[in-house]
C-alpha positions in Angstrom: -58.3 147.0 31.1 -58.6 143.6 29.1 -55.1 142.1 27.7 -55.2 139.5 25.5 -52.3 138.2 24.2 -53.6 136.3 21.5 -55.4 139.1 19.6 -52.7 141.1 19.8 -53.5 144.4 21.3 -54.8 146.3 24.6 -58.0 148.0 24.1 -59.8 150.2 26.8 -63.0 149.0 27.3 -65.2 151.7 28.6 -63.9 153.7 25.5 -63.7 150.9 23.0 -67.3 149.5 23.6 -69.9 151.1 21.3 -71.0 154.1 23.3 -75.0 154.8 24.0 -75.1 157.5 25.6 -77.2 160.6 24.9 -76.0 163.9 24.4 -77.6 166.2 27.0 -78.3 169.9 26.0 -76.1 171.8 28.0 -73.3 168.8 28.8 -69.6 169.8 27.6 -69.8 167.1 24.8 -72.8 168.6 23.3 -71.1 172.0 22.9 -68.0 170.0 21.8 -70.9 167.9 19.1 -72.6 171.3 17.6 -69.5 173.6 17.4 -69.9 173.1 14.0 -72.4 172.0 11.6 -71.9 169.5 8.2 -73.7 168.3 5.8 -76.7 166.3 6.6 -75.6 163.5 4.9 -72.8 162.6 6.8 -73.6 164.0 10.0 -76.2 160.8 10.2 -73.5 158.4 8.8 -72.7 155.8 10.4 -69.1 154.2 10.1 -65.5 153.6 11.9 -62.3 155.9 10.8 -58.9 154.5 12.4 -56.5 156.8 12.9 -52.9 156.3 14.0 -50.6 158.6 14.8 -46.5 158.3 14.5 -45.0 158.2 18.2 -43.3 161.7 18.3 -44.5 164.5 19.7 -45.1 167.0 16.6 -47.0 164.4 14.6 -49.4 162.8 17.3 -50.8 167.0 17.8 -51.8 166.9 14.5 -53.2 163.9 14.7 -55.1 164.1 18.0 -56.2 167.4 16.8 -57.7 165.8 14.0 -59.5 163.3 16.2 -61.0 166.6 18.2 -62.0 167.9 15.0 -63.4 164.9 13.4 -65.2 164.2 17.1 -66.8 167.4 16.6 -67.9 168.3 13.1 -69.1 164.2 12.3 -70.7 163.1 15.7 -72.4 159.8 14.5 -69.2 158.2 13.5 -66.5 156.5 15.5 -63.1 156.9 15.6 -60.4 154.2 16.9 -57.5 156.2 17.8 -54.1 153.5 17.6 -51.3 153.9 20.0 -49.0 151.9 22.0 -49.5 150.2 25.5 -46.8 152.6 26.9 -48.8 155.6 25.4 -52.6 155.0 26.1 -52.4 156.4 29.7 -51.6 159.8 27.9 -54.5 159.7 25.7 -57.1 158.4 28.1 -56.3 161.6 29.9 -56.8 163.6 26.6 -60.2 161.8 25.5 -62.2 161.5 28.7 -65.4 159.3 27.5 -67.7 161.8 29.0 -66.2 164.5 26.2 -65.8 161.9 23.5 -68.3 159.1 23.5 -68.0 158.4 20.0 -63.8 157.9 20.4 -62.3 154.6 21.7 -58.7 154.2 22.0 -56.7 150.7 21.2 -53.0 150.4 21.9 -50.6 147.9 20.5 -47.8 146.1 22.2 -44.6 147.7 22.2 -41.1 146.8 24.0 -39.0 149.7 23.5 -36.4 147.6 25.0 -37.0 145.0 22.4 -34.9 147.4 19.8 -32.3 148.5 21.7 -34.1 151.8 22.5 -34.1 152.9 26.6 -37.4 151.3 27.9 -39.0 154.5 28.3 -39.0 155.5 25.0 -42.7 155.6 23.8 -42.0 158.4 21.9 -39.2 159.9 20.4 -39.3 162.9 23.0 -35.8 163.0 24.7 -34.1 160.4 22.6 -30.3 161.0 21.5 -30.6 162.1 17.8 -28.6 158.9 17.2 -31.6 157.0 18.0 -34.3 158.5 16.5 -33.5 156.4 13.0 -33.6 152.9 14.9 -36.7 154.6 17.0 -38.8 154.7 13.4 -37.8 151.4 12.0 -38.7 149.5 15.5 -42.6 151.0 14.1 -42.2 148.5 11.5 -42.9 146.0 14.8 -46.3 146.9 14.9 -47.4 145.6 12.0 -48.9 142.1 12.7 -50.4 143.3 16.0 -52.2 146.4 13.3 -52.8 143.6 11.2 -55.1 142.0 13.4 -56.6 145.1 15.2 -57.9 145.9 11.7 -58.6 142.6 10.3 -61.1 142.5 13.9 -62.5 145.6 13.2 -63.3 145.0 9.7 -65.0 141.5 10.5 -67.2 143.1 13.3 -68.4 146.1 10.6 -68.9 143.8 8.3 -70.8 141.1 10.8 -72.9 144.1 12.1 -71.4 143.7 15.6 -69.8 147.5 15.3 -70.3 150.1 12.9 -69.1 149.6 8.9 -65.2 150.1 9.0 -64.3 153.0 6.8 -61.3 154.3 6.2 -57.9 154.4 8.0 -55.9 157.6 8.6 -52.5 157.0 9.3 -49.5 159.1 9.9 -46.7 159.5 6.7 -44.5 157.9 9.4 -46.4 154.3 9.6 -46.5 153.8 5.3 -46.7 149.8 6.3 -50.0 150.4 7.1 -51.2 151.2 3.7 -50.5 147.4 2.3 -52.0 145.9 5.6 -55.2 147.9 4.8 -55.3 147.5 0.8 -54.9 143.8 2.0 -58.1 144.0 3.9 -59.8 145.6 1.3 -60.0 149.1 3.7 -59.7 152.7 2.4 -56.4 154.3 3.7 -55.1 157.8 3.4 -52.2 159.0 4.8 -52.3 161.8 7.3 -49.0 163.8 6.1 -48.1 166.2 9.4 -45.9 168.8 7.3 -46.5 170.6 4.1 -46.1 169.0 0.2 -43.7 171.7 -0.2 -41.5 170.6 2.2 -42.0 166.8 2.1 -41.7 167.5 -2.3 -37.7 168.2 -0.9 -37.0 165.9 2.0 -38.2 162.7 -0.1 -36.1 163.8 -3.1 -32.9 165.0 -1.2 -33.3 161.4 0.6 -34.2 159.2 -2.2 -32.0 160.6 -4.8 -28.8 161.7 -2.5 -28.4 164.5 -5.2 -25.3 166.1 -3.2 -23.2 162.9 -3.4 -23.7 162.5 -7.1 -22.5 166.1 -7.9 -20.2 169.3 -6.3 -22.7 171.6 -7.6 -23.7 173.7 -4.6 -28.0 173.7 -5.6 -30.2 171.5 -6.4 -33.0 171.5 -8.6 -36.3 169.9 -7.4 -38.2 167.7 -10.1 -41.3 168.0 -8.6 -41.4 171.9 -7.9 -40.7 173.6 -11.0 -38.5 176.6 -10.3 -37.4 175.3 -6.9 -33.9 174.6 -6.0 -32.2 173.6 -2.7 -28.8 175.2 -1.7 -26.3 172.7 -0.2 -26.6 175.0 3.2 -30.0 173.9 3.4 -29.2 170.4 4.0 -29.1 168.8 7.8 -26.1 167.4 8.7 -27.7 163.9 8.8 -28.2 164.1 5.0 -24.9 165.6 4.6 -23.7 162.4 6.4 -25.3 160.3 4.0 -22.7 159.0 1.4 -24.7 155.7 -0.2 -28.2 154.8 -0.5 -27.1 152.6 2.2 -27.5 155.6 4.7 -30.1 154.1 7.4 -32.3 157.4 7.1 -32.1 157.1 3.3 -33.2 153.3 3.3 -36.5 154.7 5.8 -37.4 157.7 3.9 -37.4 156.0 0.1 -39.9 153.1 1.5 -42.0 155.8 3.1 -42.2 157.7 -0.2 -43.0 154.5 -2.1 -45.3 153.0 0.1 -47.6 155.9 1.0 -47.9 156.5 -2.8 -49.9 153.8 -2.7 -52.5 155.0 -0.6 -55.6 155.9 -1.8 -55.8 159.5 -0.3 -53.9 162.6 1.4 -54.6 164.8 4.3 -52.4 167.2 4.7 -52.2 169.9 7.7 -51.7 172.7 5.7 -54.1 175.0 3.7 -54.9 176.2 0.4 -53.9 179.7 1.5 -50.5 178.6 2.0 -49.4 176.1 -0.8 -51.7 175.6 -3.1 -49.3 175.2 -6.1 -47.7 172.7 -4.1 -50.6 170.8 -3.4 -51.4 170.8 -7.0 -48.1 169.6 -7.8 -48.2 166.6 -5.6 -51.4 166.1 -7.2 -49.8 165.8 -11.0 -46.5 164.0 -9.3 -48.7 161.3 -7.4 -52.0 160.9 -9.4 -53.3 160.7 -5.2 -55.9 163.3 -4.4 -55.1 165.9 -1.9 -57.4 167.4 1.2 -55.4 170.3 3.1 -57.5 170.2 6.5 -55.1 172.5 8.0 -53.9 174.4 10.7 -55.7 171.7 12.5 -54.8 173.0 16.0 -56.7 175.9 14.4 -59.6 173.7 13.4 -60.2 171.6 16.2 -62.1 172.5 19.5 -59.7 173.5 22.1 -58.7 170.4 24.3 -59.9 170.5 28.0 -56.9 168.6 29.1 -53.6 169.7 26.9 -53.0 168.8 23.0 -50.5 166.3 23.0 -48.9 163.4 25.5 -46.1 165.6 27.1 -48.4 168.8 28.0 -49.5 167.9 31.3 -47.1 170.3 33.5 -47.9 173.0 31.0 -50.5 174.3 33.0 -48.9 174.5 36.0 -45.7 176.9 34.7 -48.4 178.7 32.9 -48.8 181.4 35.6 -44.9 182.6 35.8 -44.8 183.0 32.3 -48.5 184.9 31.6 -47.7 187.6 34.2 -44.0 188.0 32.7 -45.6 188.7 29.5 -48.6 190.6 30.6 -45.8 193.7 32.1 -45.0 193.8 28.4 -46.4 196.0 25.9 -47.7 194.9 22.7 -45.0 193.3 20.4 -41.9 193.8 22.2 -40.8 189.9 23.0 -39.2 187.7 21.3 -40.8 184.4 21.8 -37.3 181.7 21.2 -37.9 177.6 21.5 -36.5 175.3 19.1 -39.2 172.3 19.9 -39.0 169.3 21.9 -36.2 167.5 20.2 -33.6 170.5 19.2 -30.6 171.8 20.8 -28.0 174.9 19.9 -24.4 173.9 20.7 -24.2 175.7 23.8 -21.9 178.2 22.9 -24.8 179.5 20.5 -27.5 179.6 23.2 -25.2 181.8 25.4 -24.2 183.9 22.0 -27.8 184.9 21.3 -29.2 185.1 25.1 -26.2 187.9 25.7 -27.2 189.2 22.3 -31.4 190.3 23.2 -30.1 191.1 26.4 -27.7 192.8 24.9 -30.3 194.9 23.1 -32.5 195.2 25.5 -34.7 192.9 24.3 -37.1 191.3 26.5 -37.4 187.9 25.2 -38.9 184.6 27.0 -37.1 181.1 25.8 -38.9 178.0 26.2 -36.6 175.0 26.9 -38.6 171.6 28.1 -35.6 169.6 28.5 -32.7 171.3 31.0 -29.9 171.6 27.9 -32.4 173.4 25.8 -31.5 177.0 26.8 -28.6 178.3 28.2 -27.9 178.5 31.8 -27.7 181.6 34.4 -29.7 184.3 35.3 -30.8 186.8 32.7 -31.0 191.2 33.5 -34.2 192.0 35.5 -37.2 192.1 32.7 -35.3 191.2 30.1 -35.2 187.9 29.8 -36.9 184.9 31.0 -36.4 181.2 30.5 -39.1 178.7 31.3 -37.9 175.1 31.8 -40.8 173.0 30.9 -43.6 172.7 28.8 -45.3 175.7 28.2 -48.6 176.2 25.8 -47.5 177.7 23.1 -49.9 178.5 21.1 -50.6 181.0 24.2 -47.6 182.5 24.5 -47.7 183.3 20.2 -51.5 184.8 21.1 -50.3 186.8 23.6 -50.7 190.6 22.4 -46.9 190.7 24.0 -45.1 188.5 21.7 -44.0 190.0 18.7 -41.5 187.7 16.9 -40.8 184.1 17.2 -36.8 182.3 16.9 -37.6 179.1 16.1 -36.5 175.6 14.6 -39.2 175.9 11.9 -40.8 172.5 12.7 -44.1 172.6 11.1 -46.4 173.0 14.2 -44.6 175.9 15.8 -44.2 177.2 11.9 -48.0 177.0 11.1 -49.1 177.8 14.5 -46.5 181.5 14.3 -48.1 182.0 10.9 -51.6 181.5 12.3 -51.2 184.1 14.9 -49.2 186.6 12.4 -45.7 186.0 14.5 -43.1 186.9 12.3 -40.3 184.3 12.3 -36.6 183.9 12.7 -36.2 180.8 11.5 -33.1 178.9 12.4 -33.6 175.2 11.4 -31.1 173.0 12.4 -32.4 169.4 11.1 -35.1 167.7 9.1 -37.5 169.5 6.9 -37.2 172.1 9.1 -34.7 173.9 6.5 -37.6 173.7 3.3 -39.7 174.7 6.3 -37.9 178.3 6.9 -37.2 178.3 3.1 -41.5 178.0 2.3 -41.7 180.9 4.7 -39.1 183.4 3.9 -38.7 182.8 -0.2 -42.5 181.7 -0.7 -44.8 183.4 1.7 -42.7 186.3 2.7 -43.2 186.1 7.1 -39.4 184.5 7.9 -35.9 185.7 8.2 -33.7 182.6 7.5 -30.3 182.7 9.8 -28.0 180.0 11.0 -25.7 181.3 14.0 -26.4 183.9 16.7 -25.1 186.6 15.7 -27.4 186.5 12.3 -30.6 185.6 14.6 -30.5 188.9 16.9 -29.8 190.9 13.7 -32.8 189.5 12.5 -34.6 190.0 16.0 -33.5 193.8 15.7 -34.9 194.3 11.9 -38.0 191.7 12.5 -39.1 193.5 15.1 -37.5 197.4 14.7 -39.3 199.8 12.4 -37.5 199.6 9.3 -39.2 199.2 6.2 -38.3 195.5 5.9 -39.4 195.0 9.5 -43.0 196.6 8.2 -42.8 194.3 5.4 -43.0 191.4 7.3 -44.9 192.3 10.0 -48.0 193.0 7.7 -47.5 190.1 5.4 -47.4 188.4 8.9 -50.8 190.0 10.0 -52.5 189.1 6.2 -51.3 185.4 6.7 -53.2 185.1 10.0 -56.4 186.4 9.0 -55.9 184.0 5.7 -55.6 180.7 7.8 -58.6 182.0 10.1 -60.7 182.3 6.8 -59.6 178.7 6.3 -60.8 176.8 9.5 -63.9 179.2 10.5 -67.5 179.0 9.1 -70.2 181.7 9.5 -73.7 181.7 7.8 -73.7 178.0 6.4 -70.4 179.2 4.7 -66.9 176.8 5.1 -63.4 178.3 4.9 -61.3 175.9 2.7 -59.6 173.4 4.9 -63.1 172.9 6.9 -64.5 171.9 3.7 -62.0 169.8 2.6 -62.4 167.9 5.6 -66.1 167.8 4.5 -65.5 166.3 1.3 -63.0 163.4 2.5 -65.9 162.3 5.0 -68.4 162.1 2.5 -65.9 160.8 -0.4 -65.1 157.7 2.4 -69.0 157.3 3.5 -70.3 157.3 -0.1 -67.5 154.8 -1.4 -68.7 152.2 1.6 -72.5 152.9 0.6 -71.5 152.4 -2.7 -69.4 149.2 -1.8 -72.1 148.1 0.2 -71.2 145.4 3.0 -68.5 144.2 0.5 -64.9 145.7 0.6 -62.7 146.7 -2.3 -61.0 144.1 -4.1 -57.3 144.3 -2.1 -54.1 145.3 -4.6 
């Protein structure tokens, strides 16, 4: 693997070098290659998109699965998928060159020990929550090593020595990136891993601090007409917050500015879902909006795990599968509250004793050891799982019937997806506008916040009171609504597929428009 020190960044070469290999009728790429079909137009392009994920584990997925996607519906272009040096063994596990010879990987230089983080810490998977805030600034590191990658890449498109640099695609986490590209004269568009519905609240709660200025227990939202936020819906990090001084505030009011300046959205989310809030991001930002979403949905299923952490998933997978399979249809409660999350103990044991309490069988995912209570649960009622599991499985499995969960946006979108009801109990982040989308907008969620309220909710989510029905079926309708949205049949595109469509061509055309000369940089 070349180093050089000079340029900047670590690039792996037999992914990074232009690829000329064929693609043989019956090889696993050439499945991967015709899984779907796009326009002529751009299925001959030729061109580079850069895309660059944020370094925690729920918004690389999205991204990655965007890569699969991209990989598979627009074949003729590359894609330079950014990382770190502490990161790229992950994904060249994840993007084999045999199943991706159009994808090449280049990682930047990062000391996590350099910012007082543990030297581990590639990703913000395990870190105390007091470090996650000086986790995202250290990003800002990146930039002149990014600076470079890109200004290389754009010299060789332009020289003829690679293909035409396109766009880049980076993640609402890394806003830097858009003045680095507008400096180079390259199209950027910011890849924005949870909904505008929920990122319409964060951004204002955090650059406006509305509940120090007043007592008043809700909050009107400027940009969503008719929304308000209740001062229970706020995490206890923005509660914390008592000046624009707050370290959080500071990061989320330059993200907001600076990825207004983009030139473009993505946004893993559909049409079906938010569509007024879409629009209203359009008329707040003047910035036009693709929802290419549920993009683990959308994207070919990976041969080697989604994300950087899913590695041991498949080896727990067979405990857990024949647990569920004794089950009958819709009796589990599915509980996991992410990768980063944890009840105060007290609580886990609370609602552990309370399903087993009802008898409910229910099987809790916990990949770090403080993430689910300790001790052994009644025969067949409940089972705890102390690793990664895959769980998009487990909320296909005919067993699973509701899900408790956090309400981050990938387990929230992939629940909806598979018509899993949801007890949300957020406990940080968006999560809260999360739960609030799905239980006051879309109608599939039971909001709680302590045990006691989340096993009630188990009971009615899952019992067969009207209520219960309710949900269930608006659950079901949801599911079949996002699998309109990523599925095509008869030369006919759901929604977010051809969204997806239209951004490729939109970038393609401007750089055949632009010719070999880039946009004047602003």
């Amino acid at each position: 693997m070349p180093h050089d020190e000079q340029l900047g960044y670590v690039t792996h070469k037999a992914l990074y070098s232009p690829v000329r290999g064929s693609l043989e009728e019956g090889s696993a790429y050439f499945w991967l290659a015709h899984l779907f079909v796009s326009r002529a137009s751009t299925m001959s392009a030729k061109g580079n998109i850069v895309l660059f994920p944020f370094l925690a584990q729920g918004h690389m997925n999205p991204c990655l699965d965007l890569a699969r996607l991209l990989a598979a519906r627009h074949p003729s272009l590359t894609l330079t998928l950014v990382t770190t040096s502490g990161n790229l063994p992950h994904l060249r596990r994840l993007f084999p060159p045999d199943l991706f010879p159009s994808l090449r990987l280049a990682a930047l230089p990062f000391r996590p020990s350099d910012h007082g983080l543990p030297p581990d810490a590639d990703t913000t998977f395990a870190l105390p929550a007091h470090l996650v805030t000086p986790f995202n600034h250290s990003t800002y590191s990146l930039r002149p090593h990014f600076h470079r990658l890109l200004s290389d890449l754009s010299a060789a498109g332009a020289g003829g020595a690679a293909p035409p640099l396109l766009c880049v695609i980076a993640d609402m986490f890394l806003p830097w990136t858009v003045p680095i590209a507008q400096s180079l004269g390259v199209f950027h568009a910011v890849l924005y891993t949870s909904g505008p519905f929920a990122m319409s609240i964060y951004n204002y709660i955090w650059s406006r601090l509305p509940h120090v200025a007043s007592d008043a227990d809700e909050f009107a939202v400027p940009d969503l007409p008719g929304v308000a936020v209740r001062r229970s819906q706020l995490s206890r990090n923005m509660l914390s917050a008592a000046s624009p001084d707050h370290p959080s505030a500071v990061f989320v009011r330059r993200l907001a500015d600076l990825c207004r300046r983009s030139s473009a959205t993505l946004w893993n989310t559909a049409d079906a879902l938010e569509k007024p809030f879409l629009d209203a991001w359009v008329r707040s930002s003047g910035l036009p909006v693709f929802a290419v979403g549920p993009l683990f949905a959308a994207a070919p299923k990976p041969p080697a795990g989604r994300g950087v952490k899913d590695g041991g998933a498949a080896d727990a997978a067979a405990g857990w599968r024949a647990w569920l399979d004794r089950h009958p249809p819709g009796s589990v409660a599915y509980v996991s509250f992410g990768s980063q999350n944890r009840l105060p103990a007290g609580e886990a044991a609370s609602l552990a004793a309370a399903l087993e309490g009802q008898g409910r069988p229910f099987l809790w995912a916990a990949p770090a050891v403080d993430q689910a209570p300790e001790g052994v649960f009644g025969e067949g009622v409940g089972l705890v799982v102390r690793s990664w599991v895959p769980q998009i499985e487990i909320l296909g499995h005919a067993a699973t019937g509701a899900f408790v969960s956090h309400c981050g946006w990938n387990s929230s979108l992939e629940s909806m997806r598979h018509g899993v009801p949801v007890i949300g109990w957020p406990l940080g982040s968006e999560q809260f506008y999360n739960a609030k989308l799905m239980a006051e907008e879309i109608g599939v969620c039971v909001e709680v916040g302590s045990a006691a309220e989340a096993a009630a909710a188990v009971a009615e989510v899952m019992g067969q009171g009207e209520r219960g029905r309710e949900i269930r079926r608006r659950a079901r309708e949801v599911a079949e609504e996002l699998e309109a949205a990523v599925s095509e049949s008869g030369g006919v595109k759901g929604a977010s597929l051809r969204a997806l469509d239209e951004f490729v061509e939109m970038v393609v055309l401007r750089r055949s428009d632009c010719g070999a000369e880039p946009e004047g940089s602003t």
